[in-house]
C-alpha positions, 0 to 999 in steps of 0.5 A: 334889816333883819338879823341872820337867821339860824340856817337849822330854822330858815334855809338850810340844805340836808348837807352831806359828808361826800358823794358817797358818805354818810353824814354821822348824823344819818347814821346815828338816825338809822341807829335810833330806828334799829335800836327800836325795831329790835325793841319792837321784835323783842317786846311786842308780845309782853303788851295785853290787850285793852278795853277795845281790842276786842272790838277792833280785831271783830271789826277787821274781820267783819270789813275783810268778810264785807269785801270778801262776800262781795258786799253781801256780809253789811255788818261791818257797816253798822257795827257799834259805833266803829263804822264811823273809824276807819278801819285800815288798821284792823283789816291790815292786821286781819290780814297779817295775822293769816300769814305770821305765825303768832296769834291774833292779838300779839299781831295786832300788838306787832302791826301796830309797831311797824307802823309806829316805827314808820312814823319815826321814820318819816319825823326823821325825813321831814326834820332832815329836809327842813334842817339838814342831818343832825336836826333829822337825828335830834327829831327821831330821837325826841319821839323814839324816847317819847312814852307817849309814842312808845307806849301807845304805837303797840297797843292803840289801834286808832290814834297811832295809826291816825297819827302816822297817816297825818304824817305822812300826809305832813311830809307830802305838804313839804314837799309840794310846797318846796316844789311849789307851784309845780308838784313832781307826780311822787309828791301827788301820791304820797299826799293823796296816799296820807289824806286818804289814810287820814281820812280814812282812819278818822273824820278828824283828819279835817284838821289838816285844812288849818295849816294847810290853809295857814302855809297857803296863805303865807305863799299867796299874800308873800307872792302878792306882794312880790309878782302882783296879785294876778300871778300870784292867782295864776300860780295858787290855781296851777298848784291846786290843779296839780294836787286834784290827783291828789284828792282823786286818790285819797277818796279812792284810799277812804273809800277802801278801808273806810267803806261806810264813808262812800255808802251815802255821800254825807256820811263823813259829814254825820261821822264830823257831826257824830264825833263832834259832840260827846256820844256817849253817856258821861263818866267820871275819871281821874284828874289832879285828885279830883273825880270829874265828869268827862264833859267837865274837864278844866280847859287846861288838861291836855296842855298839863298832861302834854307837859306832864306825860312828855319828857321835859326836853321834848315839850321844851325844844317843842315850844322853842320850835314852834317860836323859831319857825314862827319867827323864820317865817315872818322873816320875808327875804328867807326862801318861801318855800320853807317859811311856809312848811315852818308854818305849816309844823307850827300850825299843825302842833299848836291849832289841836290843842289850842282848840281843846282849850277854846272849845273844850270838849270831853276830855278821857283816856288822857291825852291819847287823842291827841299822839298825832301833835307829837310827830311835828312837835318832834320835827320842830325839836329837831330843827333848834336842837341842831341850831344849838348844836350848830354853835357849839362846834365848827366841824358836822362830826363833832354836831353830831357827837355833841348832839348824841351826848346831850340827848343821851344825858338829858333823855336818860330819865324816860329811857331808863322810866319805859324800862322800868314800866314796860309794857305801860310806857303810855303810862310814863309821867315824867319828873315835873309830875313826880313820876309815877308815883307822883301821879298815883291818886291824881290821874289816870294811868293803865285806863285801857287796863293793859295790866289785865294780861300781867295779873292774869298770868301772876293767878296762873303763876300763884295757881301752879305753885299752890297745885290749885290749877283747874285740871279736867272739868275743874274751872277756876272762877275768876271776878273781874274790875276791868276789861274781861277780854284779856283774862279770858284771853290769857287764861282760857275757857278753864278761867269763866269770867264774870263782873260779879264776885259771887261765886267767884274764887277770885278777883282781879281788879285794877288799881284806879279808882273805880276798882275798890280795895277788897276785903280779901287777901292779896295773892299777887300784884303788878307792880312798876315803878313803886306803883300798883297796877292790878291786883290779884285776890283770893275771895273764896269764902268772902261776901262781897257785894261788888267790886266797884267803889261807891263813886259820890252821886 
């Protein structure tokens, strides 16, 4: 006979305080999601942009010209290599953009929160429908104090996006499964509205086949087992009839804001094959103080740097989830439903790392790729934290109050580390690395070169106090160790840009190691946490050959 299992893991209902209460704990929730929207209103304008921003907002424009010449502008379809993405993101903020009244890029920066903020969203209705109240707050709370989710919700056009439309399309596979065999038309949309975005968004949105398949299965042999093996068929067909809809209009989605993807029927098939080898020449980045070949990382990076780069409580209840719901699912006399969204959210945060590790492949920019593992990883966090909490007191008022001061002594370190780095909260290492300055020298930090935009404005500043501003004709030369887009955003046409140092007046470069250390004097910094970012030099009368450092052959 199998011991009880917790109700936050197994079968508990999303309980409520009456008729027309509001559980605490639903207030609390809806309390994280306001604090971070104010965050979002009140900040989104201090992120810079990075290495591709530039890049995307072309792409957005060239997709809305592609539609809006009636398919006579093409360009959207070969351009560089973002053809082969999605480009939804970029056409909404396109759009967007025509109708607020900030600039392109600060848009962009906007867009990319409010849809980072649907993703907590919908992390906190999928941890409630499977866990009830508090373990909805304690997952929305786990991911609103995520960096990782912070930090690249404003500033990365692809993987954020990417991650919300896998949620989304996460919460309409809990919901067919809980309706199983018989979907409602609502749970068909919504999972033909979040595989078509992820899909469209990028090829990698394949990977929801895995726990998908692993939740389907669970139902089919548990069914076997119970009604036969023919009845069990007969239902697996019906639920599969009733999602074809499903699969109907998440083509139609792709084929809107992934245009290229329904050219010539196999080009999702070459974009899987484009993507799933490394496509561009290799470089070398920063890890464990080591200068190694992209193409070389060791199979333990992105679990180090999931250990590292996430707060320590939200890896620890992670991996506790993922046991527990692997262990509520094996237990046969709990509702099947669940057991196999259980599944399905263990599946769905363990099988992409677990792939990188037993595949190995090009490993860069950190563990950016891989944002969409934390939204389940969240959602399972939140089902053990409420069953902790469920055995610490008797009544739900005093779980959640309980719940809230656990989280807000043990998440104090990266509240109060984002407000220190802001705006490079994707930057964060947590205290197991030594925070940030622990990280200094042995991994990558600002890799898309956001500090570009504060060491812009830090030349401006130091040029207005110094009355050296450009006036007229007069332009100020500035070299560049990093992306160039964001300074000539910044500064404008009075600042020309160039890789080069000679003839420049000054530099700006970016801590990380390919930027060396010049032999000039430092007019300003930006600095966080103890940590340089960038630096701002005065070259004007020095001889310098480049700004890169020599990097061993």
């Amino acid at each position: 006979m199998h011991p009880p299992m917790p109700a936050a893991i197994s079968d508990a209902p999303a309980r409520r305080t009456g008729p027309r209460g509001l559980h605490p704990a639903d207030i609390a929730a809806v309390g994280v999601l306001v604090i971070v929207c104010g965050v979002a209103l009140a900040t989104f304008r201090d992120f810079g942009m990075g290495w591709d921003d530039y890049a995307h907002a072309e792409y957005g424009g060239l997709l809305l010209r592609l539609y809006d010449s009636g398919f006579t502008d093409r360009r959207a379809l070969s351009f560089v290599n973002l053809y082969a993405y999605g480009g939804g993101f970029d056409m909404l903020a396109a759009l967007v953009a025509k109708v607020l009244p900030f600039e392109l890029f600060e848009t962009r920066r906007l867009v990319g929160a409010i849809i980072g903020i649907a993703g907590l969203a919908m992390t906190w209705r999928i941890a409630r429908r499977l866990g009830g109240p508090i373990a909805g707050f304690v997952g929305v709370t786990l991911l609103a104090t995520c960096p990782l989710w912070i930090g690249h919700m404003f500033v990365n056009p692809k993987d954020v996006p990417f991650a919300v439309a896998m949620l989304a399309a996460t919460l309409g596979f809990v919901r067919a499964f809980s309706e199983y065999p018989k979907p409602h038309v609502p749970t068909v949309a919504l999972l033909g509205l979040g595989l078509g975005l992820s899909f469209g968004s990028r090829v990698m949105g394949a990977l929801a086949a895995v726990p998908t398949a692993a939740a389907f299965l669970l139902i089919i042999v548990a069914e076997a087992r119970r009604l036969g093996v023919r009845d069990a068929a007969r239902r697996a067909g019906a639920f599969l009839l009733r999602l074809m809809p499903a699969v109907v209009v998440s083509y139609a989605l792709m084929a809107l804001i992934w245009p290229w993807s329904v050219v010539s029927p196999l080009n999702p098939v070459k974009a899987l094959v484009y993507f799933s080898h490394f496509f561009e020449k290799p470089w070398r980045e920063l890890f464990e103080g080591e200068l190694l070949w992209v193409v070389d990382m060791p199979r333990r990076y992105v679990p180090e740097l999931f250990a590292l780069q996430t707060p320590e409580l939200f890896w620890a209840l992670a991996i506790a989830g993922v046991v527990a719901a692997l262990a509520a699912a094996a237990h046969g006399d709990r509702p099947l439903n669940r057991r196999a969204s259980l599944v399905f959210l263990a599946v769905s945060t363990v099988f992409p790392i677990a792939f990188a590790v037993i595949t190995r492949p090009a490993m860069y920019n950190g563990i950016r790729h891989f944002v969409f593992v934390l939204p389940p990883a969240a959602v399972l966090g939140g089902l053990v934290g409420a069953l902790l909490v469920s055995r610490a007191a008797a009544t739900e008022g005093r779980r959640t109050a309980i719940a809230a001061a656990a989280l807000a002594v043990m998440l104090v370190h990266p509240i109060v580390t984002m407000i220190r780095i802001h705006p490079y909260q994707y930057a964060y290492f947590n205290a197991l690395a030594g925070g940030l300055q622990g990280a200094d020298g042995r991994f990558m930090r600002d890799y898309w070169g956001l500090s570009m935009k504060q060491a812009a404005q830090a030349l401006r500043a130091e040029l207005a106090k110094r009355g050296e501003l450009p006036t007229g004709k007069t332009k100020r030369h500035v070299a560049i160790c990093g992306p160039q887009r964001p300074v000539r955003v910044e500064l404008g046409k009075a600042y020309p840009t160039d890789w080069q140092p000679q003839g420049g007046e000054f530099a700006i470069s970016l801590n990380e190691f390919y930027c060396a250390k010049l032999d000039a004097p430092v007019i300003a910094e930006v600095v966080r946490d103890g940590v340089v970012f960038a630096r701002v030099y005065d070259i004007r009368g020095r001889n310098l050959e480049t700004l890169l450092t020599p990097l061993p052959p």
